[in-house]
C-alpha positions as CSV (number, residue, x, y, z in Angstrom):
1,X,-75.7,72.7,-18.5
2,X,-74.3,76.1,-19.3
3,X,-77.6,77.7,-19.9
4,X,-78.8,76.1,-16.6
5,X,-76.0,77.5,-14.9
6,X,-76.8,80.4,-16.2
7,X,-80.9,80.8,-14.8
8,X,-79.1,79.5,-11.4
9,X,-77.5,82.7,-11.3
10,X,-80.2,84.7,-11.7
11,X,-82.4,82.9,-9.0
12,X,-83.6,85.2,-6.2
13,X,-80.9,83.8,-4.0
14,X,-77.4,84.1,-3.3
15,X,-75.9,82.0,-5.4
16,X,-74.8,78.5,-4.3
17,X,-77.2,79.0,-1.2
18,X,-79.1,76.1,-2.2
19,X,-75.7,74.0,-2.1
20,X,-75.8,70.8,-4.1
21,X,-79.7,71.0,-4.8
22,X,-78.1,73.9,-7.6
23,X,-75.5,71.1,-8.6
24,X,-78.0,68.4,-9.5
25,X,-80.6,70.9,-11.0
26,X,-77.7,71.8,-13.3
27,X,-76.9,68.0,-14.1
28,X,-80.4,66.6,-14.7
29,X,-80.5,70.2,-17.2
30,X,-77.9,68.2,-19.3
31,X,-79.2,64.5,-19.3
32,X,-82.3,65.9,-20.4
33,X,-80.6,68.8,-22.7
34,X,-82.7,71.4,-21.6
35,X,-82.2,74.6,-19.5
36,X,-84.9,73.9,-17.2
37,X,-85.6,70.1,-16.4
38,X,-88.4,69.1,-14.6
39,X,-88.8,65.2,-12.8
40,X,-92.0,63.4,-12.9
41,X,-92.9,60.1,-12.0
42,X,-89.6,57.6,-11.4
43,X,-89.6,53.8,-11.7
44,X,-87.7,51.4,-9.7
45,X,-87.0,48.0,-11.2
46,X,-86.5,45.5,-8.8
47,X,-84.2,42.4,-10.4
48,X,-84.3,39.1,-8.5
49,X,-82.5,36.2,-8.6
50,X,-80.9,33.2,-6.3
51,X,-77.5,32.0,-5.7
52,X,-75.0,29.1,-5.5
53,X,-72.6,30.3,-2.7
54,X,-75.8,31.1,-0.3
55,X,-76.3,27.7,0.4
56,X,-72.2,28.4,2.3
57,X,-74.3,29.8,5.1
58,X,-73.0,33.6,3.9
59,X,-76.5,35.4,5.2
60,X,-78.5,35.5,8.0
61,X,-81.4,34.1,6.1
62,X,-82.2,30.9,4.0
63,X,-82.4,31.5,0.4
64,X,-85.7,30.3,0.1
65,X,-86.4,34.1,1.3
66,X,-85.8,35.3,-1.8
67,X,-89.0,34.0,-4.1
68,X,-91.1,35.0,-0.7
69,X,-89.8,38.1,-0.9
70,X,-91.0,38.6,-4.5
71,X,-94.1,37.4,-3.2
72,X,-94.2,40.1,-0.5
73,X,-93.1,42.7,-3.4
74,X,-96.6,41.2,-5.6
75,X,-98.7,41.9,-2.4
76,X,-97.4,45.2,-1.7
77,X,-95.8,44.3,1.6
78,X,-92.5,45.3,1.6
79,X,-90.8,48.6,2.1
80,X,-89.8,49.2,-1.2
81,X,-93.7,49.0,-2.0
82,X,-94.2,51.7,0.8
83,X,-91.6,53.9,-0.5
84,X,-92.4,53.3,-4.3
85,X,-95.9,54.5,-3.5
86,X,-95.2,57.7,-1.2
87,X,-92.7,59.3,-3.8
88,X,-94.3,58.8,-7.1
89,X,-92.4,55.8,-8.9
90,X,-93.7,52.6,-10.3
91,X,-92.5,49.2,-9.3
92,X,-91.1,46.4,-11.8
93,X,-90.7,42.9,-10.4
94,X,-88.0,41.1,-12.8
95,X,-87.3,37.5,-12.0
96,X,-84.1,36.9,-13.6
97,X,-83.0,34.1,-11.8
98,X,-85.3,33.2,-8.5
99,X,-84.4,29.5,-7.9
100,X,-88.3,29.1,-6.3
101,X,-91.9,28.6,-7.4
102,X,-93.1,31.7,-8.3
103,X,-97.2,32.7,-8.5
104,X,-98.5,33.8,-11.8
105,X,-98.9,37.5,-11.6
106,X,-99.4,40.6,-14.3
107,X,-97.0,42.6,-12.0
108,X,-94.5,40.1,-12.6
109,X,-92.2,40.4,-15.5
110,X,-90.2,37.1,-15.9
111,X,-87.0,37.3,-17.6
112,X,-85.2,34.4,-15.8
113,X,-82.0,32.7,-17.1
114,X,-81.8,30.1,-14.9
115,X,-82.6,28.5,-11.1
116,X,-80.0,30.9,-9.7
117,X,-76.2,31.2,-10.3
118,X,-73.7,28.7,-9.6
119,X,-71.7,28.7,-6.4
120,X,-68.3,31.0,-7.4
121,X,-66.4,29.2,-4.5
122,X,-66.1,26.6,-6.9
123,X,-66.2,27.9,-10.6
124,X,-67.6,30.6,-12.5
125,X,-70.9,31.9,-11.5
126,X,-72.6,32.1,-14.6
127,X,-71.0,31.7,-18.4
128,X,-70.3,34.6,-20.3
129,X,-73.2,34.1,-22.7
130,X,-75.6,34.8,-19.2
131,X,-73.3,37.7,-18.3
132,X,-74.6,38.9,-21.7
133,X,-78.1,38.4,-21.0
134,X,-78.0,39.2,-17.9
135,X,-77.3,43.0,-19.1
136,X,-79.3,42.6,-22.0
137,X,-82.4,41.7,-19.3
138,X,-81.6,45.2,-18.0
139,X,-80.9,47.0,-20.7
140,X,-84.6,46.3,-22.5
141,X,-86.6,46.9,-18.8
142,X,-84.6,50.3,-19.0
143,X,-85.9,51.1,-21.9
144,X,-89.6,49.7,-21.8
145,X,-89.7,52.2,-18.0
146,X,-88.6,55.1,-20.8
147,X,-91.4,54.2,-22.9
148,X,-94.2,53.6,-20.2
149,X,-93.1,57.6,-19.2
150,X,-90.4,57.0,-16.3
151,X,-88.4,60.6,-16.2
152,X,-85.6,58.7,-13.6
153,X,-84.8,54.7,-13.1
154,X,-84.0,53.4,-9.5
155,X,-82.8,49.9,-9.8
156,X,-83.6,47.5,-7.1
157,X,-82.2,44.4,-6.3
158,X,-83.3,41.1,-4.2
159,X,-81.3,38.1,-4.0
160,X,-80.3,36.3,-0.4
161,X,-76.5,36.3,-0.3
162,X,-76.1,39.2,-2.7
163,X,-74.0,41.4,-0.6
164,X,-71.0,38.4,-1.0
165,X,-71.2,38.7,-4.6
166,X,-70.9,42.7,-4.8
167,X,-67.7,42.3,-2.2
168,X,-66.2,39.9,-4.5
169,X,-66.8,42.7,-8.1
170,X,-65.0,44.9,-5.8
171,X,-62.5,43.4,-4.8
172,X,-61.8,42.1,-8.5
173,X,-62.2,45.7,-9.8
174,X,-60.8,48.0,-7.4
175,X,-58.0,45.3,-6.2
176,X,-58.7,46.1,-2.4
177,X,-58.8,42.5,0.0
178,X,-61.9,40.8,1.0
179,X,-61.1,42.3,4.6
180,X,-62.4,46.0,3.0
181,X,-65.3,45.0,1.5
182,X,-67.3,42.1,3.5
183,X,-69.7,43.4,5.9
184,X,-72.8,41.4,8.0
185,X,-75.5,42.3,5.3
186,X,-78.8,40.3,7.0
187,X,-76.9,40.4,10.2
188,X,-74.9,37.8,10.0
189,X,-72.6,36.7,13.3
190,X,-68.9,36.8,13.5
191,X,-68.8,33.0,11.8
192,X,-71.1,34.3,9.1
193,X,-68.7,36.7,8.6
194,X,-66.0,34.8,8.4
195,X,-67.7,32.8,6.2
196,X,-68.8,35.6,3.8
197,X,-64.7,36.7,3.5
198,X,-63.7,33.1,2.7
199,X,-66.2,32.7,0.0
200,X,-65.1,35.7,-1.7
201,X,-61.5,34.4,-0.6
202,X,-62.5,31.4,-2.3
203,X,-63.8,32.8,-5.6
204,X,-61.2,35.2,-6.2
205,X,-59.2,32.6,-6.1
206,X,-60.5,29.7,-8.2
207,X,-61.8,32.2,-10.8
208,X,-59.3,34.6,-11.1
209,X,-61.7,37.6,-12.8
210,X,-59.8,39.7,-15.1
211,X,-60.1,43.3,-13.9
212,X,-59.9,45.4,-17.3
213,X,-62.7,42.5,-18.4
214,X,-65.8,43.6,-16.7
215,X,-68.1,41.6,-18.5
216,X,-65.7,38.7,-17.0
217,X,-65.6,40.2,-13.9
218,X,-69.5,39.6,-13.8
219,X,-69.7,36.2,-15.2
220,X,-67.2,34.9,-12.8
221,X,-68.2,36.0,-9.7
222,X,-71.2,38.6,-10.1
223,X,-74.8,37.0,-10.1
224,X,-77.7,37.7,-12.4
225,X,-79.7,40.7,-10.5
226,X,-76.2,42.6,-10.4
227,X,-75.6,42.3,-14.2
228,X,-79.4,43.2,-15.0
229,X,-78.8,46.4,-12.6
230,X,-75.5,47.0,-14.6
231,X,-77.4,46.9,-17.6
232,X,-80.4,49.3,-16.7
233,X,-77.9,51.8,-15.7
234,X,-76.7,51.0,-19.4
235,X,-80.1,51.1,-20.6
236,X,-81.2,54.5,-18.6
237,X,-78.1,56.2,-20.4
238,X,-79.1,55.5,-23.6
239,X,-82.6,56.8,-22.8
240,X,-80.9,59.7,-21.2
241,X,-82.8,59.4,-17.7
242,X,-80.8,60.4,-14.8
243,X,-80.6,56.8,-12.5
244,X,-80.6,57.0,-8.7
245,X,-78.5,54.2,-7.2
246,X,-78.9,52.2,-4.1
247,X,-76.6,50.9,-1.9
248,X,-74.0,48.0,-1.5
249,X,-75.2,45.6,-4.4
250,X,-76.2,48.5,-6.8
251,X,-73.1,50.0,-6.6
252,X,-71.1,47.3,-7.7
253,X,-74.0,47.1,-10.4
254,X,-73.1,50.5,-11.4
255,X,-69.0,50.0,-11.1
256,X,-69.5,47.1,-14.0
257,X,-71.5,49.8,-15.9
258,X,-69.1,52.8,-15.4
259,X,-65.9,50.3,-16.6
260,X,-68.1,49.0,-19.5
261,X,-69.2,52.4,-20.6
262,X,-67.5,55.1,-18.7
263,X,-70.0,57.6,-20.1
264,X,-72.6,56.1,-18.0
265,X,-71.4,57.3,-15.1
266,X,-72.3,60.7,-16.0
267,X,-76.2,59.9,-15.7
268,X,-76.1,58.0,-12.3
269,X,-76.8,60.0,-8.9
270,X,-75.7,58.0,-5.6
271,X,-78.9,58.0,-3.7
272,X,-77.4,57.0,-0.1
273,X,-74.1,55.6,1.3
274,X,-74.7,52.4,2.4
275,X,-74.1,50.9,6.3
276,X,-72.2,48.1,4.6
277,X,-68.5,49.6,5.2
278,X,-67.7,48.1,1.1
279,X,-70.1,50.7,0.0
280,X,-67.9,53.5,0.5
281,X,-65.1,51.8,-1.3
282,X,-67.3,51.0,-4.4
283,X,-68.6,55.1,-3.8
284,X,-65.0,56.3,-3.8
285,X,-64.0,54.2,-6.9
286,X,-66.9,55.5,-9.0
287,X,-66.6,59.2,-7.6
288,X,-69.8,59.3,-6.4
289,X,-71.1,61.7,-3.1
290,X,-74.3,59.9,-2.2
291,X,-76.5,62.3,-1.2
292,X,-78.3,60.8,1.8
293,X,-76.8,58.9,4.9
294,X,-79.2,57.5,7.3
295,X,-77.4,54.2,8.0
296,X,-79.7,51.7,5.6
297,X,-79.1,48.7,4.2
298,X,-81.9,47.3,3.2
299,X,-81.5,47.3,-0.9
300,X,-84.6,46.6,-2.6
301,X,-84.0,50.3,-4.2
302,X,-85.1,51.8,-0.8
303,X,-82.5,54.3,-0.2
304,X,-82.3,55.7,-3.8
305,X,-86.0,55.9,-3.7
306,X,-86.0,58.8,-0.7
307,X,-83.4,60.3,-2.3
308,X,-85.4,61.2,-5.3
309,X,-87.5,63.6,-3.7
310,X,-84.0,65.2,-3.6
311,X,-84.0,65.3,-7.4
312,X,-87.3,66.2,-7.8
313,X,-87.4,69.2,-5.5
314,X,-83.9,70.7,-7.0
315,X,-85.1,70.5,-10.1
316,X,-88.4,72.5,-9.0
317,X,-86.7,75.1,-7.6
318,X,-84.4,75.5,-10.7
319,X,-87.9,75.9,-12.6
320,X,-90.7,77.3,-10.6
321,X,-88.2,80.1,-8.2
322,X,-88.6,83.5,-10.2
323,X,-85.0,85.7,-11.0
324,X,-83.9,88.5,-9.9
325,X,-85.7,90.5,-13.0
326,X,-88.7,88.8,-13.0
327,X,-89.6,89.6,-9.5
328,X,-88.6,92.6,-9.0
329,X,-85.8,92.0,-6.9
330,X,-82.1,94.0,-6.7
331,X,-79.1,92.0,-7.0
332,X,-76.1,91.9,-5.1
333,X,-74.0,95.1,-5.9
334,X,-71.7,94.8,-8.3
């Protein structure tokens, strides 16, 4: 990172006049321990899974959305297929956890660890044996995007009622009420609403997640796509490829990574603040400046996917602009 800082500046530019583009060049330079990095093709891993506590009525839509949704993802209708495809990144469809039939499909990688999680209104979502696996799931597709030649990991996420269960790791980790973190995710109405903050009322409540536990934190009321998301942030570390996080769901994903392995953190690039209002809490706990805001909140790994163009194009510009001595050009006066 020195050594990048360095070539910075020497750029023909005044230096900082490419702002945080310079800052991000600089930090991809150390994950990939070289002066000059470069970005090629990313890959965003899209983690699936149902849920007990969306049968409460917390979203807009019925959870049988979720397997058509991965069907949609197979066919290449959905946006994250769109935006996947216009900026260079494979797609990886993981069922961890879908509670519906599923087609048979190459493009579908099945890791699954059961028909969805249990309702955390009324006990612990998972056990801590699939809190386990559930990172382990994301730890080894991490690893196998590495091997197949990914230079940067998005993680995606679908799972209808998902946004309840990344209010609820936030408020068990960062101790701020229910109020703070619960938005409308789907849309839902003010009874939805209300709804969504008594479920999380609920499971905070009957569960009691430990807050310095974050593996208990996630088996109590996190859900399987969350902890496979929490463990290919792990799993992207390790592999040392920068990882462009989402919104909402993805950053409680990455706040269970960060207290398992604080280190982590240092690979992980907020893509975009969410529209959900509990985004910038989880953002302010991890110390993260996203680098887009256009309002989204979609998940699916859609906002970190535009912001990798971001990525790609500082660390371009680090590479390809020409210094002061090799194009001839005078420097500021000393």
């Amino acid at each position: 990172m020195r050594a990048a800082q360095r070539r910075q500046g020497r750029l023909t530019k005044p230096t900082g006049a490419l702002g945080r583009l310079e800052e991000l060049a600089i930090r991809v330079a150390g994950i990939q321990q070289v002066e000059r990095p470069r970005l090629g093709r990313g890959e965003v891993i899209v983690f699936a899974a149902d849920h007990g506590v969306a049968a409460y009525g917390v979203s807009a839509y019925p959870p049988a959305v979720t397997a058509q949704m991965v069907r949609n993802f197979l066919s290449g209708g959905a946006a994250v297929n769109v935006l996947a495809g216009a900026l260079d990144c494979a797609l990886r469809i993981v069922d961890v956890g879908v509670a519906g039939d599923l087609p048979d499909d190459p493009a579908l990688h099945r890791a699954s660890l059961g028909p969805g999680t249990r309702d955390m209104r009324t006990g612990p979502a998972m056990s801590g044996a699939q809190a386990e696996c559930a990172l382990e799931v994301g730890i080894q597709h991490a690893r196998a995007a590495a091997a197949a030649g990914a230079t940067m990991i998005v993680p995606g996420e679908m799972g209808i009622g998902n946004t309840t269960a990344a209010a609820a790791i936030g408020c068990a980790l960062t101790g701020r009420p229910p109020e703070e973190l619960v938005g409308r995710g789907t849309g839902v109405d003010d009874a939805g609403l209300a709804r969504k903050v008594a479920a999380v009322r609920a499971a905070l409540a009957t569960n009691a997640p430990r807050a310095g536990d974050p593996l208990d934190v996630l088996a109590k009321v996190g859900w399987f796509e969350i902890g496979a998301a929490a463990g290919a942030i792990l799993g992207s570390a390790v592999e040392r490829l920068p990882v462009v996080l989402d919104g909402f769901i993805v950053g409680a994903a990455a706040l269970i990574a960060a207290r398992l392995a604080p280190r982590a953190l240092a690979y992980c690039f907020a893509g975009h603040r969410s529209a959900e209002a509990g985004h910038r809490v989880l953002l302010a706990a991890l110390g993260l400046e996203p680098l887009l805001d256009l309002g989204m909140r979609l998940g699916e790994g859609t906002g970190a996917l535009l912001a990798t163009a971001l990525l790609r194009s500082a660390c371009r510009l680090h590479d390809e602009m020409a210094t002061f001595d090799e194009a001839g050009v005078s420097d500021r006066a000393r």
